[in-house]
C-alpha positions in Angstrom: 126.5 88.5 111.4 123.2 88.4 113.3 122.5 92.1 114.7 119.7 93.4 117.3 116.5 94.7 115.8 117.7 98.4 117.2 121.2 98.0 115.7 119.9 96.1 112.3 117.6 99.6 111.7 119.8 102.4 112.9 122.7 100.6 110.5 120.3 100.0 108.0 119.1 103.7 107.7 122.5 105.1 107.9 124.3 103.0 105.7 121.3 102.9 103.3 121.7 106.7 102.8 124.9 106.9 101.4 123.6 104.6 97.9 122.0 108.5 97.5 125.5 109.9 97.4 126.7 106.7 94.7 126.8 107.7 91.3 123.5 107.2 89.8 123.2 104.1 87.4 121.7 106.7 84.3 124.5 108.5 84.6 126.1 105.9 82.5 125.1 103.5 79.8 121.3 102.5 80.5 120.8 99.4 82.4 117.8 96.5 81.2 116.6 94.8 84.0 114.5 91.2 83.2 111.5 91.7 85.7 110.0 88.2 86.4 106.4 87.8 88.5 103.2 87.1 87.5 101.1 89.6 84.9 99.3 91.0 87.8 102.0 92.2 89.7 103.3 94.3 86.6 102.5 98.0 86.3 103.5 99.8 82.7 102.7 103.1 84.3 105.7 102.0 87.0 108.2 101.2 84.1 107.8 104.3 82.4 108.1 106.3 85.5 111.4 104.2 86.7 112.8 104.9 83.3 112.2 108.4 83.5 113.6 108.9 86.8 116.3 106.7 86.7 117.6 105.8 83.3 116.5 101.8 84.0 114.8 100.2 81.5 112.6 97.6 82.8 111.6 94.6 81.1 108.7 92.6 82.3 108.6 88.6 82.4 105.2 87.7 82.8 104.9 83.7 83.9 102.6 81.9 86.1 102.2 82.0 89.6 104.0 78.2 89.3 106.6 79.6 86.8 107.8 82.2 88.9 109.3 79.5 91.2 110.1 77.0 88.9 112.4 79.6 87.1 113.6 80.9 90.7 114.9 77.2 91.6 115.8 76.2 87.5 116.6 79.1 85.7 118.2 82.0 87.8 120.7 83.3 84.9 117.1 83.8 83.3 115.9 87.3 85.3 117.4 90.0 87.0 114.6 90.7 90.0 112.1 88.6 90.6 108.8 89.7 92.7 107.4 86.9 94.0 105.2 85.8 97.0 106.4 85.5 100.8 104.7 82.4 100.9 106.6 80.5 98.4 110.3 81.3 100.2 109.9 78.1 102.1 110.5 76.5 98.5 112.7 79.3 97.1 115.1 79.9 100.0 117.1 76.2 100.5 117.6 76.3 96.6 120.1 78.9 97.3 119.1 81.0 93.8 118.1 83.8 95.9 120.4 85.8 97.5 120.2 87.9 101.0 119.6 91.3 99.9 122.0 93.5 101.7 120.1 95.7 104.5 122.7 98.5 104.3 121.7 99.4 100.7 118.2 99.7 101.4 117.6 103.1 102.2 114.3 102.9 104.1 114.6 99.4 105.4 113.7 100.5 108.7 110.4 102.2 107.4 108.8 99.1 106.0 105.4 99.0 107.6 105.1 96.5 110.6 103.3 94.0 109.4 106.0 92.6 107.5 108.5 93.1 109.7 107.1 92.3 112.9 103.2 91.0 111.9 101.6 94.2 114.0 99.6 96.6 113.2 98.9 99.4 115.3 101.0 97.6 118.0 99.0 94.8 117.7 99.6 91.5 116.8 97.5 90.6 113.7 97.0 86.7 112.8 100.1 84.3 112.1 98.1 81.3 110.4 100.1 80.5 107.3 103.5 82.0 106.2 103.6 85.6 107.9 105.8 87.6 106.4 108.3 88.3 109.3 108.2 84.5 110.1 110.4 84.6 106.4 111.8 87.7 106.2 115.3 87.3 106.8 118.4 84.9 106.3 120.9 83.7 108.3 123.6 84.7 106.4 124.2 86.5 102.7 124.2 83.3 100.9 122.0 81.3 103.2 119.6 78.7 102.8 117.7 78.9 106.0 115.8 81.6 107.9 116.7 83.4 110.9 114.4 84.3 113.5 116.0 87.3 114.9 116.5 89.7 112.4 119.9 90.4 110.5 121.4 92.6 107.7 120.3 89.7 104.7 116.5 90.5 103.6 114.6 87.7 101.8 112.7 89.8 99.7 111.6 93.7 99.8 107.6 94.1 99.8 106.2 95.3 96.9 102.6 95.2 97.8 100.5 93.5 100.1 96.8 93.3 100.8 94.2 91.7 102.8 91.8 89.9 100.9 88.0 88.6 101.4 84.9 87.8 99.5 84.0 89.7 96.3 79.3 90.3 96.2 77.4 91.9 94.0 75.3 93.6 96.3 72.8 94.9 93.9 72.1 90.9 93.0 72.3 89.5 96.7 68.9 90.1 99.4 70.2 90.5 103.1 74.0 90.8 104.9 77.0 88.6 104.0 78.9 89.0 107.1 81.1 85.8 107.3 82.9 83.9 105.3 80.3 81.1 105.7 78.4 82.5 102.8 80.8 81.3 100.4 79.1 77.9 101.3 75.6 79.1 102.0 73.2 77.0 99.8 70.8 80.0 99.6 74.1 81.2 96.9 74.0 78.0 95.0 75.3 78.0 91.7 76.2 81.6 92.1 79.0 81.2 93.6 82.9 80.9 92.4 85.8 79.8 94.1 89.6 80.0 93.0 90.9 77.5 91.4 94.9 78.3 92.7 94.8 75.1 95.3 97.3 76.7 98.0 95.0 79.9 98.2 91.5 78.3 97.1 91.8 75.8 100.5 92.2 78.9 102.6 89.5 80.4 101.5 87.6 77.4 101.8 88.9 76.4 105.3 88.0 80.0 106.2 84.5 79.5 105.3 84.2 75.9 106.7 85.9 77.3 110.4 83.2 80.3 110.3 80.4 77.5 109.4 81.5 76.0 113.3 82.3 72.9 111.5 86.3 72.6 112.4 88.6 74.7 114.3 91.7 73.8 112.2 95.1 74.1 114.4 96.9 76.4 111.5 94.6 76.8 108.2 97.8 77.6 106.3 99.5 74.1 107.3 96.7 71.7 107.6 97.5 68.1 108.6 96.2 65.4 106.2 93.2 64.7 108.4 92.0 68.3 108.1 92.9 68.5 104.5 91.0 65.2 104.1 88.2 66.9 105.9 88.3 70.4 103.9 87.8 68.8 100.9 85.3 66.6 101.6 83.1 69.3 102.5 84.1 71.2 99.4 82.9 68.0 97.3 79.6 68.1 99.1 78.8 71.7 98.0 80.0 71.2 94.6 77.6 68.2 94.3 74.9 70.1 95.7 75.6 72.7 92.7 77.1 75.5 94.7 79.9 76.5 92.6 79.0 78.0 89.3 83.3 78.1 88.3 86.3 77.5 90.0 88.5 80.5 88.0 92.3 80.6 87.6 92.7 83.8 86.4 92.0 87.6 86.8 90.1 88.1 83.7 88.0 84.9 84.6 86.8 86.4 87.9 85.6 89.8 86.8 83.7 88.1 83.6 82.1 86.0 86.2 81.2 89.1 88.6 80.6 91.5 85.6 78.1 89.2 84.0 76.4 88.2 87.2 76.9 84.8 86.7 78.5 84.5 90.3 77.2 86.7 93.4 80.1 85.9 95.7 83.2 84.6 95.3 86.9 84.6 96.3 88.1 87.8 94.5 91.1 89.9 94.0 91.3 93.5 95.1 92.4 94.7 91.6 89.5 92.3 90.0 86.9 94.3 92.3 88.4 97.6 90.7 87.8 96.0 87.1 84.1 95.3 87.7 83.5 98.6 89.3 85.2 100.8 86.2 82.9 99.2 84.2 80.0 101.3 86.1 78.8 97.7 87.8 78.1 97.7 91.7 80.8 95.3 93.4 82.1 95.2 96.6 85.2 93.7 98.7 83.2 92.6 101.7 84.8 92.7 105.2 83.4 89.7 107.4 83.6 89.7 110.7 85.9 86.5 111.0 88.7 88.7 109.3 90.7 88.9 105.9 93.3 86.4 104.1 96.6 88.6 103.5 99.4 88.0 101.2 102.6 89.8 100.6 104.8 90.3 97.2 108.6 91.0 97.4 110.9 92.0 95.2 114.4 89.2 95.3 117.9 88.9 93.9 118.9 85.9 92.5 122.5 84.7 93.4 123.9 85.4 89.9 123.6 89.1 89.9 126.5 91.7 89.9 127.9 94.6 88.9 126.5 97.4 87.6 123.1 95.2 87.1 123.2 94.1 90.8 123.6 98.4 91.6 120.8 98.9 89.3 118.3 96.7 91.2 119.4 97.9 94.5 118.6 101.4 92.8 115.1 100.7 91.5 114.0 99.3 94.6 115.3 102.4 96.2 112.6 103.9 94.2 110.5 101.9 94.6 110.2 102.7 97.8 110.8 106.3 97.6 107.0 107.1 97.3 105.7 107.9 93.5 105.3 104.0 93.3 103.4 103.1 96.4 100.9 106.0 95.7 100.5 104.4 92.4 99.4 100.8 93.8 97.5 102.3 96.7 95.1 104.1 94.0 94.7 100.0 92.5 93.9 99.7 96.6 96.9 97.4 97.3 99.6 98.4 100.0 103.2 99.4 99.5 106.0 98.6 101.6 106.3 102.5 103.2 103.5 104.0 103.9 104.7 107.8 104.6 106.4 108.3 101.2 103.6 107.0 99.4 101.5 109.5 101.3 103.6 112.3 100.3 102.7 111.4 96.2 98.8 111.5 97.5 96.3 114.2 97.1 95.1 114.6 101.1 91.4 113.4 100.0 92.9 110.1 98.3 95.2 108.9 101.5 92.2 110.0 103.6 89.8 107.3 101.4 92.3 104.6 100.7 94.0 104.7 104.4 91.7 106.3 106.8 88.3 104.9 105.7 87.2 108.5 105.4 84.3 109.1 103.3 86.0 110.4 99.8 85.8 114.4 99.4 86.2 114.0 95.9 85.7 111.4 93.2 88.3 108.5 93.3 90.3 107.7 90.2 92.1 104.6 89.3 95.9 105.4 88.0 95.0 104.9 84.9 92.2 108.1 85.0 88.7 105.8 85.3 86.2 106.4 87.7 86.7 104.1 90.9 84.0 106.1 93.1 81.8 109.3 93.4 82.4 111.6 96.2 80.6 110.5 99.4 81.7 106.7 98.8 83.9 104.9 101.5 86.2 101.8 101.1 85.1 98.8 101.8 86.6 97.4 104.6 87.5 100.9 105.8 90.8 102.0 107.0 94.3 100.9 106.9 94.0 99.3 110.4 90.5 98.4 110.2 91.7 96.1 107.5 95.0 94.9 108.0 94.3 94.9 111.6 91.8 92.1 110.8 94.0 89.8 109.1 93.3 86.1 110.1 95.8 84.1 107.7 98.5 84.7 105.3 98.7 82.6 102.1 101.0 79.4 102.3 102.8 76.2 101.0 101.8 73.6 103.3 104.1 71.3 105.0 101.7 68.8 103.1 101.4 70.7 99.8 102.0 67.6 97.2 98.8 65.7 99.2 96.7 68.9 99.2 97.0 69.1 95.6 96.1 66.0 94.9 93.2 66.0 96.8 92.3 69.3 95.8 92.3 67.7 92.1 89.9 64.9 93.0 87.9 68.0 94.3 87.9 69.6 90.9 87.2 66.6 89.0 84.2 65.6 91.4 
């Protein structure tokens, strides 16, 4: 049944708020629940709590980014939950292994922030290039395989965390301003720069870089036609035959050992990655540029095989999930939750006033795990909540071409 916006969120809220009233899951036998996503996207410090609280026990599936959605399509008996990408759901979706999460037991469906649901911030419309989460968002019907554009009580996935991402510098190692994403290309950072080596997100970044240069204005940089692929990677050749790319890394670990060790000076990064470097006492910063950010969004999914009291205990760990303790927990990695006023709530004021307001930190910043992220005084790059996802300019994406991008994004590697 396809609802209005108004009446999906006022049943949504109410009907959400009587899961509180079920009987808990811990109240009776515990409950494992096979977590499959990517390392990155798995917290210990979240397990523990979730266990705590609810009884749960949660156990993590680490895979690849590719695994993730190879097991989604091949293997759905194989997990419980899966948290996965928005981006890959045009792959994931007309498999029919994931199933439309049911709107009515989600008890704060209606405060997930905007830019999911309807790809505004502050009221404005932030950029659509790619696969925008509300573009994907919702099914046409419990067991559906296609999209709907309205929405309805069947959610494709329930964010996790989101972000918007840019360039990681070493600012102590680089002379003058990086304000565009052209750097990532300037020959005055040759062989000092790094690029990642994921095609579907290293293109972006590249395509982001190669639009700033005023070399292209692609029509959608998250769905480029073969011509503009063709034309991407050609420049991307050129630099790397020039000797502008130190690495090309695939993993987290790769990327702070390249900024740590100041092999590379700029390069695409990872907010958490950026965090690494810095515990290590090492000056590294996420650099807004002026032509905006690349955004992704992680959601948690069901696959169509779950029920019963296993099916009730996922609905009730994202429940918490969203309930605040959580979100507060991935803000202080500098990522963004799903709601942003419960997180808030599990905040001291002076860390929601530097993570969220771009305010000027009262006290010293702490990661969750108890290391120094920054002294009193320091402010985060990028700057607010707004300031930042405000910006966005493109979300990661499978292309309509995909299989040709990858192969020409090979011939690039192996240039």
């Amino acid at each position: 049944m396809t609802t209005t916006r108004r009446t999906f969120l006022k049943g949504a809220s109410a009907l959400g708020a009587s899961t509180l009233a079920a009987p808990y899951v811990h109240a009776q036998e515990a409950v494992t629940l096979r977590y499959l996503s990517t390392a990155v996207n798995q917290s210990p410090g979240i397990a523990k709590k979730a266990s705590e609280d609810l009884g749960i026990n949660i156990e993590y599936i680490a895979v690849t980014t590719d695994d993730v959605a190879r097991r989604v399509i091949t293997q759905p008996n194989s997990f419980d939950l899966v948290d996965t990408e928005y981006f890959a759901l045009p792959n994931l979706v007309p498999s029919g292994n994931l199933k439309g999460m049911d709107a009515t037991r989600i008890d704060r469906a209606d405060q997930i922030a905007s830019v999911i649901r309807e790809g505004t911030v502050g009221g404005k419309a932030v950029g659509s290039d790619g696969t925008a989460p509300f573009e994907v968002l919702y099914l046409d019907a419990a067991d559906g395989k296609a999209f709907s554009s309205e929405p309805t009580e069947f959610i494709t996935l329930i964010p996790t965390t989101y972000n918007a991402d840019t360039l990681g510098i070493r600012p102590d190692l680089i002379d003058g301003e990086v304000n565009s994403w052209a750097a990532l290309l300037d020959p005055k950072f040759a062989s000092k720069a790094a690029i990642l080596n994921i095609p579907s997100i290293g293109i972006m970044d590249a395509a982001m870089a190669i639009e700033a240069m005023g070399e292209i204005t692609y029509g959608d940089k998250g769905n480029m036609t073969r011509e503009e692929i063709d034309f991407t990677i050609a420049k991307l050749i050129e630099a790397k035959r020039a000797g502008q790319f130190r690495a090309f890394w695939s993993n987290f670990n790769e990327s702070v050992n390249l900024m740590a060790s100041g092999e590379v000076v700029i390069q695409s990064m990872w907010s958490p990655a950026v965090t690494a470097v810095r515990t290590q006492g090492i000056a590294c910063k996420y650099q807004p540029l002026k032509e905006g950010y690349r955004a992704w969004a992680s959601g948690f999914g069901l696959p169509r095989t779950l029920d019963g009291r296993k099916e009730d205990a996922a609905y009730e760990f994202i429940n918490w999930f969203l309930s605040g303790w959580a979100g507060a927990h991935l803000s202080k990695q500098g990522y963004y939750p799903a709601v942003l006023d419960t997180a808030k709530e599990y905040m001291e004021p002076y860390e929601w006033a530097y993570w969220y307001e771009g305010a000027a930190a009262e006290q010293d910043i702490m990661s969750p795990s108890g290391d120094l992220l920054e002294e009193a005084g320091a402010t985060r790059d990028g700057g607010s909540y707004e300031d930042r996802m405000g910006a966005v300019a493109c979300w990661n994406a499978v292309m309509d071409e995909n299989q040709y991008m990858v192969r020409k994004w090979n011939e690039f590697i192996a240039a």
